[in-house]
C-alpha positions in Angstrom: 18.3 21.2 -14.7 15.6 19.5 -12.5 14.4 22.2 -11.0 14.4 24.6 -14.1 12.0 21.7 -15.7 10.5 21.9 -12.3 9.6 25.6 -12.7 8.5 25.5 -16.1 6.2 22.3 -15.8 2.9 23.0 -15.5 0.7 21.9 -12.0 -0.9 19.5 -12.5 2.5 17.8 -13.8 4.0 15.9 -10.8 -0.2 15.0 -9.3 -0.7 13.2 -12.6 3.0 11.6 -12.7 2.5 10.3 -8.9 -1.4 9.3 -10.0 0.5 7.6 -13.3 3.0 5.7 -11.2 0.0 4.3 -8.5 -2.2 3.6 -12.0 1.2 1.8 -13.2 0.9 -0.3 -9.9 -2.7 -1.1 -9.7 -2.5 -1.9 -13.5 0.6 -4.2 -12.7 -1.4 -6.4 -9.8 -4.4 -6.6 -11.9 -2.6 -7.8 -15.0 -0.1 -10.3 -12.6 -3.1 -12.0 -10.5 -0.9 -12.6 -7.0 -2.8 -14.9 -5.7 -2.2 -17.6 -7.9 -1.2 -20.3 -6.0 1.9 -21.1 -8.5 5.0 -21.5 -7.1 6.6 -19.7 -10.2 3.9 -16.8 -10.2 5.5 -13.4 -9.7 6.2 -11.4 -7.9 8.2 -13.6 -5.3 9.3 -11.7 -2.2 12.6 -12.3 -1.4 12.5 -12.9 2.4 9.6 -15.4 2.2 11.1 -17.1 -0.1 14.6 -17.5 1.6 12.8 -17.7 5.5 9.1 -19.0 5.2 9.0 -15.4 6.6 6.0 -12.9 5.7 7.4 -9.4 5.9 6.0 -6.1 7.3 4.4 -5.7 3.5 4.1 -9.5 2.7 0.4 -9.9 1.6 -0.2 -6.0 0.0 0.0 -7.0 -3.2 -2.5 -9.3 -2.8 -4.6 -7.2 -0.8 -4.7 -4.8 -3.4 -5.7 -7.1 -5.8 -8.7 -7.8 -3.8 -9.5 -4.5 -2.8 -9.4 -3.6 -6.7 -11.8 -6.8 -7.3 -14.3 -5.1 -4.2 -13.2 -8.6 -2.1 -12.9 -6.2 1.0 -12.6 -9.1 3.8 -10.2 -11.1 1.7 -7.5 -8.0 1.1 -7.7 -7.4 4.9 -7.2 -11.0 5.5 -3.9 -10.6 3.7 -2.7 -7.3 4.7 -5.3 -5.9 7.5 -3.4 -2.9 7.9 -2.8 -1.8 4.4 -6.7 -2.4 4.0 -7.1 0.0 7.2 -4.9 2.3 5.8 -5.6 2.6 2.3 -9.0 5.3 2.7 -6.3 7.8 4.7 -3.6 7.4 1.8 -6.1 8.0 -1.3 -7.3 11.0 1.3 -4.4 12.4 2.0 -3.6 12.0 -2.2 -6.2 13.7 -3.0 -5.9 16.9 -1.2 -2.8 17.4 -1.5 -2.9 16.4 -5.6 -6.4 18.9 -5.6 -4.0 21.9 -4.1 -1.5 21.5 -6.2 -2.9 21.0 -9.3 -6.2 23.2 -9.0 -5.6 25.5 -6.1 -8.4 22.8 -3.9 -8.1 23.4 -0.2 -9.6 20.3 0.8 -9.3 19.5 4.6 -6.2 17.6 5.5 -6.1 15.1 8.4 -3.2 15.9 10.6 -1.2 12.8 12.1 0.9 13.8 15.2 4.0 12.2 15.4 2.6 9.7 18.7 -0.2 8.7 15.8 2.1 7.9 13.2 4.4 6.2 15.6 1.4 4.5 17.0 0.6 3.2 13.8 4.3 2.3 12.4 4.6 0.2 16.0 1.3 -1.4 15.2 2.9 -2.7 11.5 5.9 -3.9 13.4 4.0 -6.1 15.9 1.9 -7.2 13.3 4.7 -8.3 11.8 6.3 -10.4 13.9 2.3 -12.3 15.1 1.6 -12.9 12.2 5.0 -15.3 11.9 4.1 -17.1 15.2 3.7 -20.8 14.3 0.8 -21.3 17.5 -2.7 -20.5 17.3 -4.1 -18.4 16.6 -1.4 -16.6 14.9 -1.1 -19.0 12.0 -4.4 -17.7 10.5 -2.4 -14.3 10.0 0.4 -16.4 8.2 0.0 -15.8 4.2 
C-alpha cells in the first residue's frame, strides 16, 4: 500500500513532508524557549537529568534556538558541532530536495566514509570533554 501511494504521490511530496517535519521542529524550539533556566521547562533530557551527564546531543536544542534567533556564538557555545554542522545538512537538504522535487542538479558534497567517521569520532570525544569536571572542560558543560 505504501509504495503504491508512493508511486502515485507527486515529487515534490516526501521534500515538502521532510521540510514539514524540520519546520515542525524549528517551530517547536521557538515556541518552547530551552534556555529557560526553569527546572520544570521542557524538554528534559533523560540522561542529564538522571547523571548530571550532557549527552552527545545535550545542548542542540538550545543551539538551534539561538541559531534561529541569529545568536551564532551562543548556539555553538552549547552544541559547537551541531553549529559546525548545520550549513552541510541544510546543503546537503537542499540538493537533494531540488532533484527530487524539480529535477535541480545542484552539486552534492561527497563525504568518504574516513570523513564521516572522522566527524562521528569527533562528536564522541566531544562528548565525553565536555563532562570532565577540571578546567577547562567545565566551560563545555551545559
Amino acid at each position: 500500500m505504501v509504495l503504491r501511494l508512493h508511486a502515485r504521490a507527486p515529487r515534490w511530496a516526501v521534500p515538502l513532508a521532510a521540510l514539514g517535519c524540520v519546520g515542525l521542529g524549528m517551530a517547536y524550539a521557538l515556541i518552547s524557549d530551552p534556555t529557560q533556566s526553569d527546572p520544570d521547562a521542557r524538554p528534559t533530557c533523560l540522561l542529564k537529568l538522571t547523571t548530571g551527564l550532557d549527552c552527545p546531543g545535550c545542548g542542540g536544542t538550545r543551539a538551534l534556538w539561538y541559531v534561529l534567533h541569529g545568536d551564532l556564538p551562543a548556539a555553538a557555545r552549547h552544541h559547537f558541532l551541531f553549529v559546525f554542522a548545520l550549513p552541510f545538512l541544510a546543503w546537503l537538504f537542499a540538493a537533494w530536495a531540488g532533484n527530487r522535487a524539480f529535477g535541480w542538479r545542484l552539486p552534492e558534497p561527497r563525504f568518504s566514509p574516513k570523513v564521516i567517521g572522522g566527524f562521528l569520532a569527533a562528536w564522541a570525544v566531544f562528548s565525553v570533554v565536555r563532562n570532565l569536571p577540571w578546567a577547562p572542560f567545565p566551560s563545555l558543560y551545559v
